[in-house]
Every structure is written in C-alpha cells, then in structure tokens.
VOBA-1610 file (N, C-alpha, C; in pm, whole numbers, padded with zeros to 5 digits, always signed):
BEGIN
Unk-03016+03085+01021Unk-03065+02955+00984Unk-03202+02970+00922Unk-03215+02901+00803Unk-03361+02923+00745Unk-03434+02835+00838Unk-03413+02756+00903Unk-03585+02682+00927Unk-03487+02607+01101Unk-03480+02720+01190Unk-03405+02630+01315Unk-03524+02506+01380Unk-03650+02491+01357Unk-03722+02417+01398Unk-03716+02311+01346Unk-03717+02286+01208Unk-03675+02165+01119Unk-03556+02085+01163Unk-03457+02190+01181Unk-03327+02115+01229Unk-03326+02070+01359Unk-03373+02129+01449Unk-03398+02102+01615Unk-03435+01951+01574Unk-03574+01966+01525Unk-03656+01843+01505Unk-03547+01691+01432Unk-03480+01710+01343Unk-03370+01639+01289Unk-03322+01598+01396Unk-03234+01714+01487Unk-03116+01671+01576Unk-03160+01571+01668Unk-03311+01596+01741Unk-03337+01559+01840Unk-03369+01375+01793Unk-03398+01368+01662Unk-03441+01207+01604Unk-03336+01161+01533Unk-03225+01210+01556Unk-03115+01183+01515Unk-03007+01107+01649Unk-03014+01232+01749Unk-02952+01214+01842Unk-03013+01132+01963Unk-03181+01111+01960Unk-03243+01120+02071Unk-03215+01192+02193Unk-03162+01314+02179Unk-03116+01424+02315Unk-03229+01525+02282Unk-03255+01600+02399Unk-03365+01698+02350Unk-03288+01844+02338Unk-03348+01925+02210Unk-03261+02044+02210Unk-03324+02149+02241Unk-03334+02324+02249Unk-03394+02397+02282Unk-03335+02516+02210Unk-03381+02627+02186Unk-03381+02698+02115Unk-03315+02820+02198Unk-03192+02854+02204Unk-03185+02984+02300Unk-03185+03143+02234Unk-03155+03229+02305Unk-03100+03375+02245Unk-02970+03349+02308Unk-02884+03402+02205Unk-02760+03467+02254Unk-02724+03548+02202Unk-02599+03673+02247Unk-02537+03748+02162Unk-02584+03763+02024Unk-02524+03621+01976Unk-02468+03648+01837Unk-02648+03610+01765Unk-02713+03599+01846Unk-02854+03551+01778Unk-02895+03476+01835Unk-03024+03377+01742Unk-03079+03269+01747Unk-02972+03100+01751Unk-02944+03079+01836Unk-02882+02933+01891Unk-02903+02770+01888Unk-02871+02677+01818Unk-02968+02534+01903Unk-02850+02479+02038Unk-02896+02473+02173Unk-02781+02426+02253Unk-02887+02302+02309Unk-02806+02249+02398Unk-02887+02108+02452Unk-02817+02006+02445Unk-02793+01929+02369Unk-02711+01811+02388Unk-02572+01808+02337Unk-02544+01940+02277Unk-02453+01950+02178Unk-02312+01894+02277Unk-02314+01997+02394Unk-02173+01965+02425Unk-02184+01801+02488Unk-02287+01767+02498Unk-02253+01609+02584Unk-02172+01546+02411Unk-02288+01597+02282Unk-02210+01515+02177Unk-02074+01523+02131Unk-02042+01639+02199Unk-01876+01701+02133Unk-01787+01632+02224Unk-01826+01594+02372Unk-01755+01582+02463Unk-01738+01420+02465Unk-01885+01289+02390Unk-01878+01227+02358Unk-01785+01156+02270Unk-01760+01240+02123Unk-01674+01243+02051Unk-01541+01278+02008Unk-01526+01339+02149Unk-01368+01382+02178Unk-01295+01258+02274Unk-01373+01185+02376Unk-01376+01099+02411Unk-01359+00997+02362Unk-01448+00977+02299Unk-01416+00849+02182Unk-01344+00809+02096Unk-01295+00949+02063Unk-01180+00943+01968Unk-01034+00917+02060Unk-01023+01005+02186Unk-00915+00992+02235Unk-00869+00858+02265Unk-00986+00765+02324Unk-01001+00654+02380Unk-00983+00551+02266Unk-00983+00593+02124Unk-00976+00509+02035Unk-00802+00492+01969Unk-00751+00620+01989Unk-00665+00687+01974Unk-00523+00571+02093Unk-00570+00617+02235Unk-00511+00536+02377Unk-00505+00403+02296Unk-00600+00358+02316Unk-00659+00191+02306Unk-00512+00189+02149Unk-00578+00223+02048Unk-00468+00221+02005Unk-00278+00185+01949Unk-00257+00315+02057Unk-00141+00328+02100Unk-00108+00194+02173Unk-00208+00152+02256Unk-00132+00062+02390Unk-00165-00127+02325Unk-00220-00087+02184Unk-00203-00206+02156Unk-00075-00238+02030Unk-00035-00129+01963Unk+00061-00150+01906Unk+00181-00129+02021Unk+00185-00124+02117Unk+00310-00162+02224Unk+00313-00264+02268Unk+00197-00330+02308Unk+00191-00461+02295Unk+00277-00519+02199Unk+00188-00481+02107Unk+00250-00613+01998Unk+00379-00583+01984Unk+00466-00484+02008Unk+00628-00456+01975Unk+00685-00547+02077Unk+00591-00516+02230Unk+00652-00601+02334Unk+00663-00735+02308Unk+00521-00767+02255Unk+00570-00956+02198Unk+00626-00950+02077Unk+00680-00892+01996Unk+00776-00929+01886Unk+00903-00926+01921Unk+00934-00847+02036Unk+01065-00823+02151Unk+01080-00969+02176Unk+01007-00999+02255Unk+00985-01132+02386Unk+01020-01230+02284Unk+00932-01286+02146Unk+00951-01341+02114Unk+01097-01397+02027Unk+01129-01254+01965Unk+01263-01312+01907Unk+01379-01348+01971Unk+01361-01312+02103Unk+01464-01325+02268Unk+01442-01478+02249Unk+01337-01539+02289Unk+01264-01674+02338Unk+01204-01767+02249Unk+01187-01774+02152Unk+01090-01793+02075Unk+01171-01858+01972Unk+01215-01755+01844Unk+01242-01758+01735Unk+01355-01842+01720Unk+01406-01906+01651Unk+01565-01986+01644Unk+01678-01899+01591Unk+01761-01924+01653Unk+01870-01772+01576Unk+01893-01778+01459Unk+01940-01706+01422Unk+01963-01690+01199Unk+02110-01818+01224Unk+02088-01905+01119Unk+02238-02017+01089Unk+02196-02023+00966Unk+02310-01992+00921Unk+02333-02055+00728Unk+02358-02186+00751Unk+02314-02276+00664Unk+02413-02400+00665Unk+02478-02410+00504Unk+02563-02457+00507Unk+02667-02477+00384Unk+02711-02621+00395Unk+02687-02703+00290Unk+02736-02837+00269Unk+02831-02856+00163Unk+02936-02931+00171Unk+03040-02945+00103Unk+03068-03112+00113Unk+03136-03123+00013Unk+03138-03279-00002Unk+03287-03327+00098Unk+03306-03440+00207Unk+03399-03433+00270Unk+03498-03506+00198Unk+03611-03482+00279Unk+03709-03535+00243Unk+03746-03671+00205Unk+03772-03780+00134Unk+03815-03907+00107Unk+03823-03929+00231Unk+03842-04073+00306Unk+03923-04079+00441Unk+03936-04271+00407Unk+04091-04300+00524Unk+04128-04408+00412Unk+04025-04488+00412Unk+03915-04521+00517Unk+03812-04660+00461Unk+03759-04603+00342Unk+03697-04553+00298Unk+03605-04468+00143Unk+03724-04488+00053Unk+03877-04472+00062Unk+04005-04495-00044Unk+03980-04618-00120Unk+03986-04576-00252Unk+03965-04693-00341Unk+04117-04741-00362Unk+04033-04905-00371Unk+04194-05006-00383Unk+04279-05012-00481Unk+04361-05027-00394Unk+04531-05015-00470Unk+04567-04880-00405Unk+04508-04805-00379Unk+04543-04691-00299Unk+04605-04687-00172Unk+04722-04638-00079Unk+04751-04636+00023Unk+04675-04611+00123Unk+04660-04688+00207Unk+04543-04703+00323Unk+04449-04819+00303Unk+04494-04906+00188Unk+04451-05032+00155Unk+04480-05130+00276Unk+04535-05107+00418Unk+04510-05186+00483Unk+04670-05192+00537Unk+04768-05133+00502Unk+04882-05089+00505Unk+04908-04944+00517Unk+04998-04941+00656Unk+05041-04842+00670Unk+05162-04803+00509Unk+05162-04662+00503Unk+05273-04621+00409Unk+05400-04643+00455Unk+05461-04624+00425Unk+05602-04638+00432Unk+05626-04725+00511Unk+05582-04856+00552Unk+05634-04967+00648Unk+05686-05090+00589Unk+05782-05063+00444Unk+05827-05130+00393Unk+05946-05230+00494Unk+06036-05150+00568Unk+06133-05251+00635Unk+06042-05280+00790Unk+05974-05287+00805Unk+05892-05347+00924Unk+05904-05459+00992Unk+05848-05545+00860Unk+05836-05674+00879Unk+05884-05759+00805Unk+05973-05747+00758Unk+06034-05791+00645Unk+06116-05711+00483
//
C-alpha cells in the first residue's frame, strides 16, 4: 500500500470504527473494524434477502386466499334474442287468443 495511514485515516471517517495498523505474515495489514463491517454486510444482505423471500410468500398466500374468497368465478355471458312466445305473436297469427286446431269444439 502506498500511503496505509491516509487510508486508515479515510476508513476510520468513513466508517467511524477505529482501525490499527498490524504486522502479519503476509506484511503490513489495516484490521479493526473490518470484520464487524463484513459481518454487518453479510447480515444485511441476508436479512434483506429473508425479508424478501417471506414477503413475496405472502403475497402468493393472498393471491391464493383471494381468488378462493374474493374474486367472482370466470362466466361468459352470451345473449341471444328469445324466442317469439304466443303473447309477443303478431295478429292473425295462431295464438291470437285461440287454441289451434279447436275448430269442432264449439261449434
């Protein structure tokens, strides 16, 4: 790292966590708040991730519930013009008020 003090200084007014400078192995180190931030953000994500998940089940559960309870079932309707019937029979037509065929009846 060209300038680990510069960056310390960044992290720490960035993060407000305080950092420290270690040796290790592999060299010069910055440790300190890092893993609370990794462990923060693994968290947060998972939890964003859960939260999530358990709200799109929700909502499947009420789109369930609702089309059970809720919704009106699918009906086509189809209209067609009805049939004549004898009152609507125009006059002179049979059903004018006379049965058909009751010619020897009454006379």
């Amino acid at each position: 790292m060209d300038d680990p003090e510069r960056i310390r200084g960044e992290l720490e007014a960035e993060t407000g966590l305080e950092w420290r400078r270690d040796e290790v192995d592999q060299g010069w180190v910055l440790t300190g708040g890092i893993v609370e931030i990794l462990l923060v953000a693994a968290v947060s994500k998972l939890t964003e991730e859960a939260l999530g998940a358990a709200l799109d089940a929700t909502k499947r559960a009420v789109e369930r519930w609702r089309a059970g309870r809720l919704d009106p079932p699918q009906a086509e309707i189809e209209v067609r013009p009805a049939p004549l019937s004898t009152a609507d029979a125009p006059a002179g037509t049979p059903g004018e008020g006379r049965a058909e065929g009751s010619e020897g009846v009454n006379g």
